[in-house]
Every structure is written in structure tokens, then in C-alpha cells.
N, C-alpha and C positions, 0 to 999 in steps of 0.2 A: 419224465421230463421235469424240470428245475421248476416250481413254482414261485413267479418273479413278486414282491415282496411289495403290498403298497405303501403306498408314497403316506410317511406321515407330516399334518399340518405344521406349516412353518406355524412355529411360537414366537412373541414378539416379547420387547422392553418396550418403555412407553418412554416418548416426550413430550412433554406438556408445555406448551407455549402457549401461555394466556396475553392476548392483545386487549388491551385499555385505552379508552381515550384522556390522552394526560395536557388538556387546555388546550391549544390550535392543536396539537399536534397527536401520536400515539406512544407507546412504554409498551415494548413486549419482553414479557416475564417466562423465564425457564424457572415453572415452579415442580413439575418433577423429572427426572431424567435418572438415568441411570449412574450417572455421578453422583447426585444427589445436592450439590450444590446451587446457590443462587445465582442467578444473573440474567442481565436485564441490558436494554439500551433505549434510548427514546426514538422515534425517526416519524416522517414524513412520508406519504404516498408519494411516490417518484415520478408523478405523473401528473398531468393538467386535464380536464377532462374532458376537454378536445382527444387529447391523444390517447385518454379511455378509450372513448366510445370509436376514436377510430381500431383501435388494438380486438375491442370488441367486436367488429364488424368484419377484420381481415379472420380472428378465429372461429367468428358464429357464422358461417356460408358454407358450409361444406358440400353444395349440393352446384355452386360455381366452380368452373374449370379454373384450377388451381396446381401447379407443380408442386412434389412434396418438399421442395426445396424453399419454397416460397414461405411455404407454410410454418416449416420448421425454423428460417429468420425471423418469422414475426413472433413465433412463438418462445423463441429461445432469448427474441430483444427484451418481449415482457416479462417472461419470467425471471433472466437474470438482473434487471433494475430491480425487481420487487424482491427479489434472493438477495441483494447487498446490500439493500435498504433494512430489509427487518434481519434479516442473519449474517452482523456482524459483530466486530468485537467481541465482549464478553460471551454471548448468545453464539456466533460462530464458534467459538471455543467450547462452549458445552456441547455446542451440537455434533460438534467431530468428536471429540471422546467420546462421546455415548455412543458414538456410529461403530468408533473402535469397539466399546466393550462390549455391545453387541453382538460382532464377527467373533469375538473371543469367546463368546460362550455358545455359538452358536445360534444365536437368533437373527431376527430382526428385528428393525426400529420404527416401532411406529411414530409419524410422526402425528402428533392432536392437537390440532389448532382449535382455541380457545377466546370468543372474543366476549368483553365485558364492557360494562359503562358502569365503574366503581361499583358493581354489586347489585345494580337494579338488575331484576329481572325483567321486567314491564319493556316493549319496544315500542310506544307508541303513543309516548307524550313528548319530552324533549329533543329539542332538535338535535343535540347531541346524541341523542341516542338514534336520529334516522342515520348521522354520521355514520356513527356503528355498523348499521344496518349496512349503508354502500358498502363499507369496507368488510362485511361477510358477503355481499354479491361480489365479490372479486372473484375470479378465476384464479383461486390458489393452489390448483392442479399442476398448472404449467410452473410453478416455481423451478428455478436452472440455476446451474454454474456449473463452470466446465468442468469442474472434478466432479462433481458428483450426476453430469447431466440434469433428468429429467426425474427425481426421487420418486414419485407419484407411479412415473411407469415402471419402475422397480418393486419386484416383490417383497423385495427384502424393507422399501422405507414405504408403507402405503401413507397417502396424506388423507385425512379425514377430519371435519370439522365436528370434535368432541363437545357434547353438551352434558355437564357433570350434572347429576342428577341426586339426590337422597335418598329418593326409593333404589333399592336393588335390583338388578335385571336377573333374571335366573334363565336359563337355556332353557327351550325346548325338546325335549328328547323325540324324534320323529322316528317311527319306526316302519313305513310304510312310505311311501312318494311322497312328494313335497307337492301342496295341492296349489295349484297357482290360478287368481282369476281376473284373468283381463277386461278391463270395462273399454272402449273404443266410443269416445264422445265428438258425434260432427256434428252440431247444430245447423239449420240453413242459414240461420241469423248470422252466421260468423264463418270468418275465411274457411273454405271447404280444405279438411286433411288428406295429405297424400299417402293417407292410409281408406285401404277399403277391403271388403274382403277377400279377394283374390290375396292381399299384404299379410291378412289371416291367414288364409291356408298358406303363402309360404311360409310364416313365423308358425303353425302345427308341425307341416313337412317337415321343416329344418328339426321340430321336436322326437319326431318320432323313433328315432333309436332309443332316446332318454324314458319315451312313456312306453315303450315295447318291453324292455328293461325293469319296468316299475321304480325307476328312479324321479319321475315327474309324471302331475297330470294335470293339464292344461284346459281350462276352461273358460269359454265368451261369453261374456254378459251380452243378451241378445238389446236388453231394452237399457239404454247410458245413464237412466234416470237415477233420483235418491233412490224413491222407494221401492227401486226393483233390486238395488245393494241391496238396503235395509233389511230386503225378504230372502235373497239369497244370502247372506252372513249369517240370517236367523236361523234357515234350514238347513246348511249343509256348512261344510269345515273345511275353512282355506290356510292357510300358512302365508302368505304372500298375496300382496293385492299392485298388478300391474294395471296404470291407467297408462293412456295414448288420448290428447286430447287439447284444447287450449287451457291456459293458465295466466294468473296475474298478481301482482302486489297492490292493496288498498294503503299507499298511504297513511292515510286517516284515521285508521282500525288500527294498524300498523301489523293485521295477519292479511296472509296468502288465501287464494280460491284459487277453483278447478271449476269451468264452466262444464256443468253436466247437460241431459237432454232432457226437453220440458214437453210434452207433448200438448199443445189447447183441440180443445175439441173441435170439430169440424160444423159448421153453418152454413145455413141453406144451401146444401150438396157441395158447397168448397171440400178439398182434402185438407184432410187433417193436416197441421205443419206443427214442424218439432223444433223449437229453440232453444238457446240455451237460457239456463240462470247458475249462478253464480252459489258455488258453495264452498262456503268458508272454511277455513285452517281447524276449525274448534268444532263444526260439525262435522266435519269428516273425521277429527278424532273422538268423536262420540261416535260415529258408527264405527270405525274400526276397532276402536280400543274397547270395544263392547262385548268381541271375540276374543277370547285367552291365546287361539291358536295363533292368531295372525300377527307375525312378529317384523313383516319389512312390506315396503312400501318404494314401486317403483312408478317415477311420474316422469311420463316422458309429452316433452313437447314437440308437435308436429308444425308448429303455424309456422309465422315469420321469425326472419333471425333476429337475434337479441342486438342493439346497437347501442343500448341506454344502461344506466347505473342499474335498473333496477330488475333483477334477480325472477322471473316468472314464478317459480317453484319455491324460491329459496322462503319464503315465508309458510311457507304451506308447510314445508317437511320440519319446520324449525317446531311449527305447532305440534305436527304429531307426535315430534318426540320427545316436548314436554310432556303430554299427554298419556305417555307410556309405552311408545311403538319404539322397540329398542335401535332399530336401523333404516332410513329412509334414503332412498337414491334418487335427485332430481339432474333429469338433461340441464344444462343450462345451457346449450345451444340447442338448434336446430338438427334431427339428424338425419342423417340418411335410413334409407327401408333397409341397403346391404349392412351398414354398421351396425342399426338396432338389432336386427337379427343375430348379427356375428355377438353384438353383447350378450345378448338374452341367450342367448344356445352357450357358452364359453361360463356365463355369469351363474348359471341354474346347473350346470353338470359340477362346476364346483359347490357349488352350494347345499347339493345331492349329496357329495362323500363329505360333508359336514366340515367341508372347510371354513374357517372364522370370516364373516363377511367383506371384511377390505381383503383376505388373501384373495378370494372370488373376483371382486372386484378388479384387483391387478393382472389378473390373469384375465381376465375380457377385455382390459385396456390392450391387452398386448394381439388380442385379435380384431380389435375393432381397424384396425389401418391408421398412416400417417396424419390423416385429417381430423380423426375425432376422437381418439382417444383420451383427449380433457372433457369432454363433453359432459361425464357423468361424475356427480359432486357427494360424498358420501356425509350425510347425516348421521353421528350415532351416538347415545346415551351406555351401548353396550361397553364395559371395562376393556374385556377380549376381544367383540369383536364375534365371540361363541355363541351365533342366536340359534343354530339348531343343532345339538349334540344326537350322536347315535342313542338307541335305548341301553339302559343298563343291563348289565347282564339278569341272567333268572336269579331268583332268590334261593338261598340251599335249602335242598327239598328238608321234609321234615314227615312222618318221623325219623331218627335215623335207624339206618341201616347196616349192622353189625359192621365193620372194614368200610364203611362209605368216608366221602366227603363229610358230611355232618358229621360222624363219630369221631372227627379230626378235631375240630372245633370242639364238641363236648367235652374228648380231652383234655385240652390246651384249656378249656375253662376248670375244668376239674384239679389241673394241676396249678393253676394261677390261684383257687383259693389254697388249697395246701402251703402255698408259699406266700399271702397274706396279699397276693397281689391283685385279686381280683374286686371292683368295688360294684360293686350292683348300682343300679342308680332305681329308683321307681317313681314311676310316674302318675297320675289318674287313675289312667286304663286299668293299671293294677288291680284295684277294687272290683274290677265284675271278675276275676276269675277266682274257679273252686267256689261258685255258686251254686245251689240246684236249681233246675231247671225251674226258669220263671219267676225265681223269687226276685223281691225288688229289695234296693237296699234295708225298709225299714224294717222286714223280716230277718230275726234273728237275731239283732241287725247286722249288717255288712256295713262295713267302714263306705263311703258312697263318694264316684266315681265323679267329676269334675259334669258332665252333662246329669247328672242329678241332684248335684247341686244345687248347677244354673237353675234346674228344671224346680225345684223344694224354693228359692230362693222369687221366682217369678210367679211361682201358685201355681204349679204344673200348666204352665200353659202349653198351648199346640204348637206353638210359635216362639218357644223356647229358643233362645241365641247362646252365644258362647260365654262361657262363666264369666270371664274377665269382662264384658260387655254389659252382662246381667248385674253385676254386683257395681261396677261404674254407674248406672242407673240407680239403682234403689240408693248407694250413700249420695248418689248427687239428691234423692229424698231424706235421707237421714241414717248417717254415719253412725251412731248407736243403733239403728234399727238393723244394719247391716250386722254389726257386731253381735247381737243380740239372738238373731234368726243362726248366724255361724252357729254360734256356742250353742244353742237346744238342738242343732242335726249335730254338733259334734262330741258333745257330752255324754258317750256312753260307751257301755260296755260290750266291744263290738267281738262277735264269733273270729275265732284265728283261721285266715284263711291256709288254704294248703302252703302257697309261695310264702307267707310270714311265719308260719311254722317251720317251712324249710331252712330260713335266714336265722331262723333262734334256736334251729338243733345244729348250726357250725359249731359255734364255740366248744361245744361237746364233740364233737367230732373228731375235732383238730384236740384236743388234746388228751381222749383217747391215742388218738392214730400219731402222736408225735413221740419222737424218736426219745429215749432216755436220757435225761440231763441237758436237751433241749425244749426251748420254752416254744411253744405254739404261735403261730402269725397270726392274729384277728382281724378281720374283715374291717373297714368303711364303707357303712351305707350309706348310702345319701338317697333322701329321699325330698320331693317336692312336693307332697302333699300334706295336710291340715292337721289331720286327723291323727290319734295317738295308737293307732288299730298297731303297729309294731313295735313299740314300748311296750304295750300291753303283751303280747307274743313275748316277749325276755320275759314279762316279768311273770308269765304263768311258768313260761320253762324254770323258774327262778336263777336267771342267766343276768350277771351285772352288767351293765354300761353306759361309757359315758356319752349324754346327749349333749348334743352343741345345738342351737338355734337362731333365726337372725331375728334382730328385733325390725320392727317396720313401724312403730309409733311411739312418742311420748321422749322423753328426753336423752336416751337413747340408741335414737333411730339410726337405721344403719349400721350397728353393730351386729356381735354375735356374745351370745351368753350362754355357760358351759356349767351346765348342771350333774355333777357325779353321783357314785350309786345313794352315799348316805344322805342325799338330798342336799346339798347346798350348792347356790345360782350364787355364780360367779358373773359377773360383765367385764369381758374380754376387751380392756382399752387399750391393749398393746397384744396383736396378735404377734408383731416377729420375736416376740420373747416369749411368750406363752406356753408352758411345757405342758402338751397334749397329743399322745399318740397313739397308735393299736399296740403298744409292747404289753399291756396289762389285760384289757379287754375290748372288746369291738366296743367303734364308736359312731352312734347315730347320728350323718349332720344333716337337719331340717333348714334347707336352703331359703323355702319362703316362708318361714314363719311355719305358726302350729297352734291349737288350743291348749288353755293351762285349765283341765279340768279343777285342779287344785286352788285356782285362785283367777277367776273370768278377765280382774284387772290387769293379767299378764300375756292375755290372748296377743295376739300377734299374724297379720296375715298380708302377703303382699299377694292379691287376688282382683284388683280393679286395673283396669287398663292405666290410671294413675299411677297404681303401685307400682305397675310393669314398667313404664316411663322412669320412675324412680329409679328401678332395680338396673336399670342400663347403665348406671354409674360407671366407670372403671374402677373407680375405689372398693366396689361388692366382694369382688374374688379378694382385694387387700385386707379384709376384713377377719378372714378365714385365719384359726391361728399356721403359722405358718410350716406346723407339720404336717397339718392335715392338707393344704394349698399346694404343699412340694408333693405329698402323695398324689393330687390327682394332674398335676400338670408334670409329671414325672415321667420320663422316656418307660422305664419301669411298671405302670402299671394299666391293666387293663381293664376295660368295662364293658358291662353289662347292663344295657337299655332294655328295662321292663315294663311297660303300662304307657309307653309315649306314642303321640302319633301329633304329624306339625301342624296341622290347625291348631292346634293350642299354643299363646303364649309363653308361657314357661319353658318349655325344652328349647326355642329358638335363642331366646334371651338368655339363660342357663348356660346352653350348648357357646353362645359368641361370648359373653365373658369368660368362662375358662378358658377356651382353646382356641377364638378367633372363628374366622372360616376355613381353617385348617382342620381343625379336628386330634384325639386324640394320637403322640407316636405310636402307641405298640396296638397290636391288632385284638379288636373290640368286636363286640357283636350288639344288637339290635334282636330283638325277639317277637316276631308279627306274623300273625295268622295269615297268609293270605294279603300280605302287602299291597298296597298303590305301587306304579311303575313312580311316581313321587316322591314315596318316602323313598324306595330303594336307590333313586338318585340324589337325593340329599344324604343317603347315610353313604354311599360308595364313595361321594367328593370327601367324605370326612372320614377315610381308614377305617369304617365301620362295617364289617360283615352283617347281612340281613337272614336270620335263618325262619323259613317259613315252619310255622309252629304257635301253638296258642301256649299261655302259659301255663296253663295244667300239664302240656305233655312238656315241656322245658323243666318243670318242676320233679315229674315223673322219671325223666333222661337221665338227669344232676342226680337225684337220689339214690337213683338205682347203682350208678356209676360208684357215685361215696362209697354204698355199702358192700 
């Protein structure tokens, strides 16, 4: 029998409609689109707010006998006023081309509504900005026109109200059920929910093919209170946190609450009674955002229907996803117990097969029924949309195995230096291997490892933090002292390890093993560590080459200066003319600086989370002369990650100035003992193979292979 193929996620293009208040009125801006062009128009809310809150009042009841005919005029009246109001002229023009180019490649078009008040972020001092505010509690789900109907319930254009952020979202990799934990808050103090638990077991029932399956596992917060989240977030690992409960907007604060459950204690034999109190937008994103796992947020409200401008939820989710919660979903009506269900069961099996959160989203609209499908309003800071990705595949085993997959790779690295293409890169980590057993770096000594550093640099404390952390602190005490303490752990003469040994018997290699009357390829290494431990390594082989280095202080800065064998420093003030390349012999680039044993006044380090700020420039990789910049941003050439792991600054920063968040063309590898499911997902998004392996037996593979 034919095994039927699954379905893969619709991918999207983005549209960015950023809405401004521009004086009485607003200014919506297409600032990205898949055209790529500008355009903009000014308009007015098409509405009096009389005829809001009554538009408000025919869509938020869906629990009143209603024809779907009824429903679908009043919904199709609001949406298309506010559809010709904000998307027309210029703005309707972009937004149909993009819809075209879209179909044409195959995607869909997200659409991301974007609202601002010229650049404040702040929503809760002027009045212009509560302006704002109404105009994000709009019902911008039901936007309509007859050509395109109802975009929203289409999968192809989901509408979501994007919140651009600076920090990065990175996915989830989930490899086991999506753990979900529903809190259910009915205070006595406040209108009693038409949820109880019988509402529970039907919303388990309706689960149980999903958690039978191990695609979902669904669990009740028994007590609605903070501190019983607080303890369950602390003890166990959710992905998703669905509340069911009341909700409201302060005004004055200008964030959202969720009335959770307060229990007081009971006197003189009265029973205990449970109330609610009120928790704000910012504590709730201190509890949530406290757990790494939990990446969405659904808040549904059960009271009375909405009639008024102001938004129950919409403040609340606006917090969390400043806060860091990459996707939040608030009802903004009222909804039924059959819709909630038909969402949550439709919304969590796509969510399961890792579908990007608005395509989930669409596809629950489209089970929820006639009446409520605008109901649920999607919040999200995420770019794609991608909050929980599958796990990456295994890492390739190691060591290898004569004819295996690894012995592929070994090859293909084997034959890449033969042909001058391979660049090593090395990292920190590099330094603890081809140690013996226990020794520390100052025995022997060993060139010493980015956390022994931090650790030499802080007075071995127990509580040692991350080098760039450690060294930001001591020059924020004194910047000679920094300099000073580098240069005595850097100033010596340190033992060649096996992997720097290996890197200073190529050149011999290669030109043994090359062909007559042809000249030998030489390797580019690039290295990002301090220390001179592989200078040293050429120069016991007595193997030339030319070092490049960046400078990072004094006048300057920001360059790179290129020191050849017979010792003369050059300062590289025009790298696209600069003739320097591996045709004569390998050439060492020290990316973040390096010690100049030879003269302390030339020391150079970009090692404090300052420097790291610095080194973000775009100008960095310009700096590079430009034959050694085209060798490594070159379809042509491949690499080799030795000594890195991503807590450290340097490879993040490194890795996005040359190559983006794309990562290298030709296929690279990564070298890690026993990898995080982490790294191997940072390096797979970047064309990087991850072979599990420590460096001595990579070092041991490569040699053996050579000879």
C-alpha cells in the first residue's frame, strides 16, 4: 500500500502595515511587502462609536439565537468600511501585488498589522496613545471585500497583530507532546463562568485521540491562584499556558489583568471563600517568561460580551509579548463551550505537526462555526510564526566507521583541504583538547580556554560567569588592569597541542603530495582566540605565514593589520585593494584581536561585552582584505567549526557578520563531542553538519586519512 505523504507547512511572505496616529487622524505605512516598495495613505476610523460598540455587540453574543446570515451582514458591513478605509489606493495596490507574488511562488501572505504612536513604546501616558490603544482593540479579523472575502479565514493571508521586537525569537525544538496547562479562574466575587468541570472533561474527551497518540498532554490547574502557577511552572515543563477566566484593561496603568483566585481564610467556622484579585500584564509575564519552554499563551474569556472600545485581553497579551512570549491568542468576545472546544482541539493538532502558529490558527477558524470565528485575535513577536519546530535530526555518529556516513564527510573534508578550500575556524574550546588527564591550563602550559580565562581573570572564583561578562567588569574597574592581567596569562610559551600541530604539518603536506609543476593550495585559518599558541605551532615546524589581525583600540581601531614572515606590520587602510592571499603560504586571520608578545603596546582584544557591541558593526567583515572576505563568503569554500559552543559571544557575532542567519553555501561541518539538541539546531538552520566527536579523535580521523 502507497504511503500518503504529509502535508508540508504553508510558508508565507510578509506584509507589514504599520498604523500611526498622524494628528486627528491615522497614516498606514506598507513598510515591508514583497514588492518591496513604499506606500502609505492617511484615513479615519469609518465609524462613530455609537455604531462601534453597537458592531461590537451584534459580533460579541454568540451565545443569542442568531441566523448565520445575520451574522455574516453585520460582519461583512464592518469589515468592508474598515477594508476601504485603511486598504486603499497606494496601500491596496501593494497589497494586491504582493497577494499576486505570493500565488506565484507558491506561498502565502501574511498579513502583520503594526500599530505605533511615532515610536513610543510606552502605552499609558498620552492621550494619543489610549487613541492607539482603541484602534488595536478593533476587531481587525473580520476585515472584507468582496474580492478577497474574509482574508483572516483564509490560510493562505492569516491576519495577526505583529509586535517588532529586537531581541530574536528562536523556535522551540519539541520532541515529545506539547504539554499544555489550563488554569480555569471563577471567583465568587465575580459573574460565575459557564465553565465548570463537566466543560473539563468535555474539553480532555474531545483531547483524547491527540494525548492517546502522544501528540498533546493536557493538564488542570486544580488551585486558579498565583502561587499555585508560580509552583507548578517551577516544578514541571509546559509549552503553552491556556487560562479560561475574567479579564480587563486598567486605563491608568495603561496594562491588561486576568482575575485569578484568592482564597482568605475561614473565621469562626464560616467557610473559606475564594475571590478573585487582579494580576497584571507584567506579573504574569514575570511568571511565564521565567520558563524557557513556554512559548504561547491562550486567554480566553468566559464573562459578559464585550460592547465597549476596550479590549479585555488585548492589554494583557500586548505585555507578554513584549516580555518575551513569542505568540499570545486572546478571545476578544465571548465564546461558546462548542467553539472553544472545536478551537482548542483543531488549534493544538495543528500545532502538534509543528505547523507555524497563525497557519493553526486558520485552520481552527475554519472549525470554530459561522458565529465565532473572529473571536480569537493573534498576538506575535515571532518573524514566521515557527514557535515549535520538530527536533533536529541525530548528530553523525563518531568515531567513524570504514564505508559509513562519517567516512563521507571525513573525505569531502580531506579532499577540500587538498584543494585549498577548506578553512578551519577555532574557537576557545579548542584549548582543552590533547591535554593529559587533569592537567590545568597553567601546566605545561596550555594555551587556556575562554572559561579559564574568565575564571584567572576573576581570582578563580566558584561563581565564575562568562568571559565577555568577567572582563566587562574588571575594565569597568580598570582597563590597564584588564590589559595587564591578559598579557601575564598570555605571554608564554605554550606546549603545541595535537589539532595545532595538525594545522602546521598541512603546508608540508600539500606540497609533498602535489602534483609536479603545480603549486599547492594553502589553507585560511581563522581563529578567535588571544593567544599566540598557533603562531607558535608554524613557527617550531619552521612553516611561514602570513598573520592578519583586527586591531580593537588606539587610533586604529577597527581595522586589520597584516604582518608577513620577515616581520613587517603593515595597517591595512584599504582592504579592496590589498594584495593578500593563500597562493604563497597559509594565512592566519585573528578575528578578535590577539597578544603581541613582542611589544605589550600592540596587544589588541575584543573580549568585553563592550567590544562585542562594537564588533557588531557591519563595517567588521569590510575590513577584511578583500581576498581573504571573498574566500570565506564564497559559494566555494568550506568550514570547519572547532573549539565553539553558543554561549559564548564570539561565534554568534562572527557567525551574523559574515554569513547572516543563513550561514555558509557549501557544506561545513561543526565538530562536538556529544552535542546539545541546541547547538545541532543552530548549526542544521546554517548548512552546517554536526559530527559527534571530540577533537582528538577529529584530529586522529584527518591524519590518519592524509597519510
Amino acid at each position: 500500500m502507497q504511503q500518503e505523504e504529509a502535508m508540508t507547512p504553508m510558508s508565507y511572505l510578509n506584509f507589514d502595515l504599520l498604523i500611526e496616529r498622524e494628528g486627528n487622524a491615522y497614516e498606514a505605512n506598507v513598510i515591508d511587502s514583497p514588492m518591496g516598495e513604499e506606500a502609505n495613505n492617511k484615513f479615519k476610523i469609518p465609524f462613530s462609536k455609537e455604531e462601534l460598540e453597537g458592531f461590537l455587540q451584534r459580533l460579541g453574543r454568540p451565545a443569542e439565537p442568531k441566523s448565520a446570515e445575520e451574522f455574516n451582514d453585520a460582519a461583512k458591513d464592518f469589515g468592508n468600511r474598515l477594508f476601504k478605509s485603511v486598504f486603499r489606493d497606494q496601500v491596496h495596490e501593494s497589497f494586491m501585488r504582493s497577494r499576486d507574488r505570493a500565488r506565484a511562488e507558491g506561498c502565502g501572505l501574511r498579513i502583520r498589522l503594526r500599530f505605533n504612536d511615532k515610536g513610543k513604546d510606552e502605552l499609558r501616558l498620552s492621550a494619543s496613545q489610549k487613541e492607539m490603544q482603541k484602534l488595536l482593540a478593533l476587531p481587525w479579523e473580520y476585515l472584507y471585500s468582496p474580492s478577497l472575502r474574509f482574508p483572516a479565514l483564509a490560510p493562505e493571508t492569516p491576519v495577526v497583530r505583529y509586535m517588532h521586537m529586537n531581541e530574536p525569537h528562536v523556535s522551540l525544538a519539541v520532541a515529545g507532546p506539547l504539554r499544555i496547562l489550563v488554569m480555569i479562574s471563577s471567583p465568587e466575587d465575580y459573574l460565575p463562568l459557564d465553565v465548570d468541570k463537566d466543560e473539563w472533561r468535555s474539553l480532555a474527551d474531545a483531547f483524547s485521540g491527540l494525548r492517546q497518540n502522544g501528540a498533546v498532554e493536557l493538564t488542570l490547574l486544580e488551585d486558579a491562584t498565583e502561587l499555585a502557577l508560580q509552583r507548578e511552572l517551577r516544578t514541571n515543563t509546559y509549552h503553552i499556558f491556556h487560562f479560561i477566566g475574567h479579564g480587563g484593561y486598567d486605563d491608568e496603568s495603561g496594562d491588561g489583568f486576568l482575575i485569578m483566585e484568592y482564597s482568605e481564610d475561614a473565621e469562626d467556622g464560616k467557610p473559606k471563600t475564594v475571590v478573585g484579585r487582579r494580576v497584571n500584564g507584567e506579573r504574569l509575564a514575570d511568571l511565564l517568561c521565567s520558563r524557557r519552554s513556554l512559548r504561547l499563551a491562550v486567554l480566553n474569556a468566559c464573562d459578559a460580551a464585550r460592547v465597549s472600545l476596550t479590549d479585555p485581553f488585548g492589554g494583557t497579551a500586548q505585555s507578554l509579548v513584549r516580555a518575551g512570549i513569542p505568540a499570545v491568542i486572546a478571545m476578544q468576545f465571548e465564546i461558546t463551550d462548542s467553539a472553544a472546544i472545536h478551537f482548542a482541539k483543531e488549534f493544538y493538532t495543528s500545532l502538534s505537526e509543528h505547523c507555524p502558529v497563525d497557519t493553526a490558527l486558520a485552520d481552527a477558524r475554519l472549525a470554530m462555526g459561522e458565529a465565532e470565528w473572529g473571536t480569537p485575535a493573534l498576538y506575535m513577536r515571532s518573524k514566521d510564526g515557527s514557535i515549535f519546530v520538530p527536533p533536529p535530526p541525530p548528530a553523525l555518529p563518531a568515531p567513524a566507521a570504514p564505508g559509513g556516513d562519517t567516512e563521507i564527510h571525513y573525505r569531502m573534508m580531506v579532499g577540500d583541504i587538498k584543494l585549498g578550500k577548506l578553512v578551519p575556524f577555532l574557537g576557545a574550546r579548542a584549548n582543552l583538547s590533547g591535554r593529559r588527564l587533569g592537567a590545568t591550563w597553567q601546566q605545561a602550559p596550555y594555551p587556556p580556554s575562554d572559561g579559564e580565562l574568565a575564571a584567572y581573570l576573576s581570582g578563580d572564583r566558584s561563581d565564575v560567569r562568562e568571559l565577555a561578562q568577567v572582563s566587562q567588569y574588571v575594565a569597568l574597574e580598570s582597563v590597564e588592569f584588564l590589559s595587564s592581567e591578559l598579557h601575564t596569562a598570555l605571554d608564554r610559551e605554550f606546549k603545541t597541542l595535537p589539532l595545532l600541530a595538525f594545522l602546521a604539518n598541512l603546508p608540508s603536506y600539500l606540497r609533498e603530495t602535489c602534483k609536479r609543476g603545480e603549486s599547492p593550495h594553502y589553507q585560511l585559518i581563522v581563529t578567535t582566540n588571544f593567544d599566540d599558541a598557533l603562531e607558535q605551532a608554524f613557527d617550531r615546524k619552521r612553516e611561514a605565514f602570513d598573520l592578519v589581525r583586527y586591531i580593537a583600540e588606539g587610533d586604529y581601531r577597527g581595522k586589520f593589520c597584516h604582518k608577513s614572515p620577515d616581520g613587517e606590520v603593515v595597517v591595512i587602510s584599504d582592504p579592496s585593494t590589498y594584495e593578500l592571499d593563500c597562493d604563497k603560504r597559509t594565512v592566519i586571520l585573528k578575528l578578535c584581536g590577539a597578544v603581541d608578545r613582542a611589544d605589550r603596546e600592540h596587544d589588541s582584544y575584543v573580549i568585553t561585552e563592550d567590544n562585542y557591541i562594537d564588533h557588531l558593526s557591519p563595517d567588521f567583515v569590510l575590513q577584511i582584505p578583500i581576498k581573504l572576505r571573498e574566500r570565506l563568503r564564497s559559494g566555494g569554500s568550506s568550514f570547519a567549526f572547532l573549539g565553539y559552543r553558543l554561549r559564548g559571544w564570539n561565534l554568534r557575532v562572527i557567525f551574523r557578520r559574515i554569513w547572516g542567519d543563513i550561514g555558509p553555501t557549501s557544506t561545513s561541518w561543526v565538530i562536538r563531542p556529544e552535542p546539545h539538541s541546541d547547538d545541532i539546531q543552530f548549526w542544521n538552520k546554517r548548512n552546517v553538519k554536526t559530527l559527534n566527536a571530540s577533537l582528538d579523535e577529529f584530529v586522529e580521523e584527518m591524519d590518519k586519512r592524509l597519510k
